[in-house]
Chimera marker file (.cmm) of the C-alpha trace (Angstrom):
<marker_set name="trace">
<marker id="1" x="0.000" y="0.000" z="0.000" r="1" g="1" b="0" radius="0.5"/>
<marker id="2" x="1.287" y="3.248" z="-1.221" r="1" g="1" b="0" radius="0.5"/>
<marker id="3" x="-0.112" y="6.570" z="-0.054" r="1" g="1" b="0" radius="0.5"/>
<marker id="4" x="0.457" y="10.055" z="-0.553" r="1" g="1" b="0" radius="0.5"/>
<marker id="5" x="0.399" y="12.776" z="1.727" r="1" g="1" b="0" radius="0.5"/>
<marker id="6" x="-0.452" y="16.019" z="0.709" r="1" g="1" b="0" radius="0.5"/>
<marker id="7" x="-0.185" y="19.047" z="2.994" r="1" g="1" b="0" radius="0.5"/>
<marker id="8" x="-1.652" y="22.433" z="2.044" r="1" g="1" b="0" radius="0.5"/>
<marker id="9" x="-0.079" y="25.727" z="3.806" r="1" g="1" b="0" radius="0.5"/>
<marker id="10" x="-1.431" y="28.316" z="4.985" r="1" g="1" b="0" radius="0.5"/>
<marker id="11" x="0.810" y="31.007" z="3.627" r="1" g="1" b="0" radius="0.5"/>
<marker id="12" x="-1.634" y="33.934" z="4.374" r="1" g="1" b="0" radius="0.5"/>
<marker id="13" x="-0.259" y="34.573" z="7.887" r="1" g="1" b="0" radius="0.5"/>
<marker id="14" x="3.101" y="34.165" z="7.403" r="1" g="1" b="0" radius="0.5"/>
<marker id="15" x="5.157" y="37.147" z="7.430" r="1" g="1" b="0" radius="0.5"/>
<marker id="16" x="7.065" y="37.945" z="4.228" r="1" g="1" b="0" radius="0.5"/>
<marker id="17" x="10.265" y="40.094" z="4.235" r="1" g="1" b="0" radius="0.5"/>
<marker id="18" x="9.814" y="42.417" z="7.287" r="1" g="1" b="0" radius="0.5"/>
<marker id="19" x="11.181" y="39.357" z="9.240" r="1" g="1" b="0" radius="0.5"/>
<marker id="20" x="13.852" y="38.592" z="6.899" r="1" g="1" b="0" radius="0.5"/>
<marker id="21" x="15.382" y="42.261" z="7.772" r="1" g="1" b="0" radius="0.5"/>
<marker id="22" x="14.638" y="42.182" z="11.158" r="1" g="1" b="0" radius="0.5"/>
<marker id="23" x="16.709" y="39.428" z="11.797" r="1" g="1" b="0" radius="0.5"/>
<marker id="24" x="19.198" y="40.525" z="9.969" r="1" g="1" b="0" radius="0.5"/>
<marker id="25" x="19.216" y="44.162" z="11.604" r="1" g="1" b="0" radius="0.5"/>
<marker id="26" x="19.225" y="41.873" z="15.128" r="1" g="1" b="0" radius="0.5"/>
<marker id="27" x="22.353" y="40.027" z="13.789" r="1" g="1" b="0" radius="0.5"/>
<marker id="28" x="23.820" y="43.064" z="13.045" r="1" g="1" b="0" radius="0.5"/>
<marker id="29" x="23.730" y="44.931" z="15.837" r="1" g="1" b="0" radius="0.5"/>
<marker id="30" x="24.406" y="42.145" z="17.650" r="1" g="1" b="0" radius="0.5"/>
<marker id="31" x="27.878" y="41.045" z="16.190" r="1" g="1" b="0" radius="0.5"/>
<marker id="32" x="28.679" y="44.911" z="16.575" r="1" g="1" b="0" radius="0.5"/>
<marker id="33" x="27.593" y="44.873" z="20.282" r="1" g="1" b="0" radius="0.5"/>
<marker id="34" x="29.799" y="41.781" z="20.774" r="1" g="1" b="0" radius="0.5"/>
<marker id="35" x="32.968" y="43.178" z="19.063" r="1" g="1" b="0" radius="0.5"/>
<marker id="36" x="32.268" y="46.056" z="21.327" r="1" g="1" b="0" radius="0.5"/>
<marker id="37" x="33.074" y="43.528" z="24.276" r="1" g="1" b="0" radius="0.5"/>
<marker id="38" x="36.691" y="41.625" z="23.620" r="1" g="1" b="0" radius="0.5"/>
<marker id="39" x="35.902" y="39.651" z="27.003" r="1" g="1" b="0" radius="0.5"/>
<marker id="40" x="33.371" y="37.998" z="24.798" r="1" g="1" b="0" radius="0.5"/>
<marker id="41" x="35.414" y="36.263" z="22.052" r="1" g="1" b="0" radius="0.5"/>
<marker id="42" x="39.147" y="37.520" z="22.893" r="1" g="1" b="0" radius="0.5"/>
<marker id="43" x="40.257" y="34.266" z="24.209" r="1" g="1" b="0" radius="0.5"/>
<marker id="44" x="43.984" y="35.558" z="24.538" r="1" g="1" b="0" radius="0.5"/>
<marker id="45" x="42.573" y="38.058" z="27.631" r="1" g="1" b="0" radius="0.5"/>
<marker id="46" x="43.602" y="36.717" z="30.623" r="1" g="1" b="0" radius="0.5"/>
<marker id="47" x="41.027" y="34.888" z="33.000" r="1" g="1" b="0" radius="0.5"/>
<marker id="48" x="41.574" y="37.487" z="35.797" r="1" g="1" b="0" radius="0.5"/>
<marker id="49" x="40.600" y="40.363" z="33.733" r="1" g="1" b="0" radius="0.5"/>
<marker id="50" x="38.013" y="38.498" z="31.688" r="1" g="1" b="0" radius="0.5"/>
<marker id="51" x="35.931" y="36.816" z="34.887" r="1" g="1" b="0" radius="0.5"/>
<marker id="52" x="32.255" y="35.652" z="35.088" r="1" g="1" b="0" radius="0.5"/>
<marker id="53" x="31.070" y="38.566" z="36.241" r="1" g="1" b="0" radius="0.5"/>
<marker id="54" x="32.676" y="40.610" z="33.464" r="1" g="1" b="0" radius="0.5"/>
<marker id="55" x="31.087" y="38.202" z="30.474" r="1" g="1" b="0" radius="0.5"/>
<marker id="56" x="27.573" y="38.321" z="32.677" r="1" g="1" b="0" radius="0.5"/>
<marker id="57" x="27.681" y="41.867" z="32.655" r="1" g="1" b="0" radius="0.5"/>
<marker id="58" x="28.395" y="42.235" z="28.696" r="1" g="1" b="0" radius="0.5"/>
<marker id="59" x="25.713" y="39.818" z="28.168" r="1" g="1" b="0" radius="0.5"/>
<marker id="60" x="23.473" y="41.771" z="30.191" r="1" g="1" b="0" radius="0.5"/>
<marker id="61" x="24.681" y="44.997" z="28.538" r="1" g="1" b="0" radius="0.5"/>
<marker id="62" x="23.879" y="43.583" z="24.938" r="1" g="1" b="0" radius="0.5"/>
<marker id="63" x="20.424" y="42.207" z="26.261" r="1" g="1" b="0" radius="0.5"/>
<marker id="64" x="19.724" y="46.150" z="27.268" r="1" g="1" b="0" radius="0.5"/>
<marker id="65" x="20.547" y="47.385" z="23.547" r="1" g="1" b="0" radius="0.5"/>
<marker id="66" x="18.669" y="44.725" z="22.105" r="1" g="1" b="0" radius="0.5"/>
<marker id="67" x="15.947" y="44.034" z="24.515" r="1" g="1" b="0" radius="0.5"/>
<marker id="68" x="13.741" y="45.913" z="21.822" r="1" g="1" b="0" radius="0.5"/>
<marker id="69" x="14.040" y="43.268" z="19.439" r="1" g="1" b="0" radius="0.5"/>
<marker id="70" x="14.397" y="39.971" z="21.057" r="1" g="1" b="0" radius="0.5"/>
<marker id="71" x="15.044" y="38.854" z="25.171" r="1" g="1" b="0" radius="0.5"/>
<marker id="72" x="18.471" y="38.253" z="26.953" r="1" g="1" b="0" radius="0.5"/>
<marker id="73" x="18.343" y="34.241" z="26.550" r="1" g="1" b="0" radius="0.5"/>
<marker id="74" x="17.750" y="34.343" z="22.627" r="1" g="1" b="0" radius="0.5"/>
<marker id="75" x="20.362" y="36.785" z="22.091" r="1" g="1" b="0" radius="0.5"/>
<marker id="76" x="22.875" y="34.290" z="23.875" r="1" g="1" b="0" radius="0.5"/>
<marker id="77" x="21.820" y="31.595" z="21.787" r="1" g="1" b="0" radius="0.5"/>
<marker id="78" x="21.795" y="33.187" z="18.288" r="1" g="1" b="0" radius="0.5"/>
<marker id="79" x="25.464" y="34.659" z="19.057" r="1" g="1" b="0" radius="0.5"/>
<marker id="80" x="26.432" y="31.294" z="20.367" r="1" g="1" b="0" radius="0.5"/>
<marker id="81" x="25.017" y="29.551" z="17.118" r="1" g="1" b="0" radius="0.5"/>
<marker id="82" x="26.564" y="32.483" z="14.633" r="1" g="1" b="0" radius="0.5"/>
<marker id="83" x="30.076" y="31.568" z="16.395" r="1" g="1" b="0" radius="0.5"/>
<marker id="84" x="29.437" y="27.870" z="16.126" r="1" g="1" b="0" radius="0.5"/>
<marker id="85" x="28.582" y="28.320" z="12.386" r="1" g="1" b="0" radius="0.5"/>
<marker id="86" x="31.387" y="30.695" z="11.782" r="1" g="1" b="0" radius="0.5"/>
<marker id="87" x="34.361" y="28.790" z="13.361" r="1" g="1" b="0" radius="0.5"/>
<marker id="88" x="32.904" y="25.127" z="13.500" r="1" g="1" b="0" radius="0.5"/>
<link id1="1" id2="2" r="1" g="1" b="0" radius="0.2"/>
<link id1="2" id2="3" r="1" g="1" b="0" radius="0.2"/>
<link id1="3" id2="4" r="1" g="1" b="0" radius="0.2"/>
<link id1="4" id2="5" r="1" g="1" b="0" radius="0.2"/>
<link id1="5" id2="6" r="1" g="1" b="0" radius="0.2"/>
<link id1="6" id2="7" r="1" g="1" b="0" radius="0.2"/>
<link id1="7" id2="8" r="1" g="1" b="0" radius="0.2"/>
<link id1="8" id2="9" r="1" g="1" b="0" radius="0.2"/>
<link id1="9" id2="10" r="1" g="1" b="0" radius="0.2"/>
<link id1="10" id2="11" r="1" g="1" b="0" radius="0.2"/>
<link id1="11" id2="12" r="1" g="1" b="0" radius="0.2"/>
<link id1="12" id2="13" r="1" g="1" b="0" radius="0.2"/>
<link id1="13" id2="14" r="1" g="1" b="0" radius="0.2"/>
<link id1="14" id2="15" r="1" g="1" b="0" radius="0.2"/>
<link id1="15" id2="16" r="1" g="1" b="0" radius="0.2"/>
<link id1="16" id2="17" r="1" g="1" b="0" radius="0.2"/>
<link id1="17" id2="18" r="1" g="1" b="0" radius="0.2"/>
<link id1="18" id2="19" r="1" g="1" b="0" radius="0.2"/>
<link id1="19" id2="20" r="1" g="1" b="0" radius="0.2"/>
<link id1="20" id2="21" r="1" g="1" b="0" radius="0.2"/>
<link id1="21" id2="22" r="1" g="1" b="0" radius="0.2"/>
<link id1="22" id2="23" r="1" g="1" b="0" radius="0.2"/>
<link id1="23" id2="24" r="1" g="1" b="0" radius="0.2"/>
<link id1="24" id2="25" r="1" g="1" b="0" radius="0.2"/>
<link id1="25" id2="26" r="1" g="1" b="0" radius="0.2"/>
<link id1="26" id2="27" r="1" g="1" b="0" radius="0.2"/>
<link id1="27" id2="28" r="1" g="1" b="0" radius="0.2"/>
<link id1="28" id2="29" r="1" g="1" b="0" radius="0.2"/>
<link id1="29" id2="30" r="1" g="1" b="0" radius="0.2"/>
<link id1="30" id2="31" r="1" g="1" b="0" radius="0.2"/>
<link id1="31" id2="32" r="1" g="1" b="0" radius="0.2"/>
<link id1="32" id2="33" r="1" g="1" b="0" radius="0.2"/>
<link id1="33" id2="34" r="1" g="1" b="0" radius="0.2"/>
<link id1="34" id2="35" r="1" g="1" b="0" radius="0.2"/>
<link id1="35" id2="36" r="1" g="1" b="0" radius="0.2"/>
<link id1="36" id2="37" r="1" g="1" b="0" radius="0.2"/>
<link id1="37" id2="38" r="1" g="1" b="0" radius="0.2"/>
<link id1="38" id2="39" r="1" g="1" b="0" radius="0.2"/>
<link id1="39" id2="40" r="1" g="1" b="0" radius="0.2"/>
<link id1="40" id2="41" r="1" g="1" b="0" radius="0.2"/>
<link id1="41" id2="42" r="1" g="1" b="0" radius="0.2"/>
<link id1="42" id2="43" r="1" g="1" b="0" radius="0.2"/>
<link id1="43" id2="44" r="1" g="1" b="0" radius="0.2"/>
<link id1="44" id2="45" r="1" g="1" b="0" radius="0.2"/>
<link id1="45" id2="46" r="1" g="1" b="0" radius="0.2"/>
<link id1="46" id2="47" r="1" g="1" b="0" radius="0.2"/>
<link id1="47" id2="48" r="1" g="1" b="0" radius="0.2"/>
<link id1="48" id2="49" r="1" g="1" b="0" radius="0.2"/>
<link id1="49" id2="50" r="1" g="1" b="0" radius="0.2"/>
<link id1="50" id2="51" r="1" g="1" b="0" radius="0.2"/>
<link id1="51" id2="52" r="1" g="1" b="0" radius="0.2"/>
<link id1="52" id2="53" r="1" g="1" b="0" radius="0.2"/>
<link id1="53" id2="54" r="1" g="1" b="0" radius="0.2"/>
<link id1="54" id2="55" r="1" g="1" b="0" radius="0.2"/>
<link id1="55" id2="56" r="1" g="1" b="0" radius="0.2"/>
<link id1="56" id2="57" r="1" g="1" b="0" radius="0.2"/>
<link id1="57" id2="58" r="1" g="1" b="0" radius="0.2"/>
<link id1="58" id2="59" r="1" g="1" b="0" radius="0.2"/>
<link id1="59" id2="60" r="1" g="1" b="0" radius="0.2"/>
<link id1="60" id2="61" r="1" g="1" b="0" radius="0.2"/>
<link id1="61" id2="62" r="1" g="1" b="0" radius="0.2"/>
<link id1="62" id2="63" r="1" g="1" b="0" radius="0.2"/>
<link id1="63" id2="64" r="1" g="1" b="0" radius="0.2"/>
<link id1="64" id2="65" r="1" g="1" b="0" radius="0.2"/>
<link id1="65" id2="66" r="1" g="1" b="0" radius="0.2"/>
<link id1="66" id2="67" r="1" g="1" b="0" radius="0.2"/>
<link id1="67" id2="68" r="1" g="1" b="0" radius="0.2"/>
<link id1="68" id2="69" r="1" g="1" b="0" radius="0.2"/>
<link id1="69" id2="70" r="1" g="1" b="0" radius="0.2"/>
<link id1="70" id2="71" r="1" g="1" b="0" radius="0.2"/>
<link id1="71" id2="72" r="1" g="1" b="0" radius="0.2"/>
<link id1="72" id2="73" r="1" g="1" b="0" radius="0.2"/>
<link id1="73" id2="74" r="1" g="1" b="0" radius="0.2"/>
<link id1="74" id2="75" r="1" g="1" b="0" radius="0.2"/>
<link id1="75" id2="76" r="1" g="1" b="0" radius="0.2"/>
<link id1="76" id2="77" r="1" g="1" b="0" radius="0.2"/>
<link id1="77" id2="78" r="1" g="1" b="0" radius="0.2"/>
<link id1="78" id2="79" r="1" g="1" b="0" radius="0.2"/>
<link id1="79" id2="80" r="1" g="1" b="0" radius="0.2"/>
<link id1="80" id2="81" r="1" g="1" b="0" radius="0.2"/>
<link id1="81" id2="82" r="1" g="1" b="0" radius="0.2"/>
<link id1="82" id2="83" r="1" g="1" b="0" radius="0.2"/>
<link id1="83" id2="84" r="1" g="1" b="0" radius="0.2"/>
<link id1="84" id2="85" r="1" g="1" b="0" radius="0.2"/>
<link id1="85" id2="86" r="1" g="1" b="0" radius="0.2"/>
<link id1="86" id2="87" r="1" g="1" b="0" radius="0.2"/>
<link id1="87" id2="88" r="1" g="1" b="0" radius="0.2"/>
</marker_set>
């Protein structure tokens, strides 16, 4: 028995390009915010300088400048998920 499955999509509410640029304006400003904070990626800094309570408080500093577009948690994972992709 052979049977076919066919699914039809409701492609009246789905947003078209406004989400497109919005999460590219979210990367964006994100990668700048990052660059902004060396303690974030500069793995050369020394531990000392570069503690826990440093990278919590860029974090939290990004999550202010973004908090417009998308909370604190999400803009951890998308970062952590651009740097996978771009050095994995």
């Amino acid at each position: 028995m052979h049977s076919e499955y066919h699914l039809d999509s409701d492609t009246e509410n789905v947003p078209t390009g406004d989400l497109e640029f919005n999460t590219f304006v979210i990367e964006e400003v994100l990668i700048s915010e990052v660059l902004e904070r060396p303690c974030l990626w500069d793995h050369t800094m020394d531990i000392k300088i570069k503690g826990m309570d440093t990278v919590r408080k860029a974090w939290e500093e990004i999550g202010q400048v973004l908090s417009m577009y998308i909370c604190f948690y999400i803009i951890l994972f998308k970062f952590a998920c651009i740097y996978l992709y771009i050095y994995m």
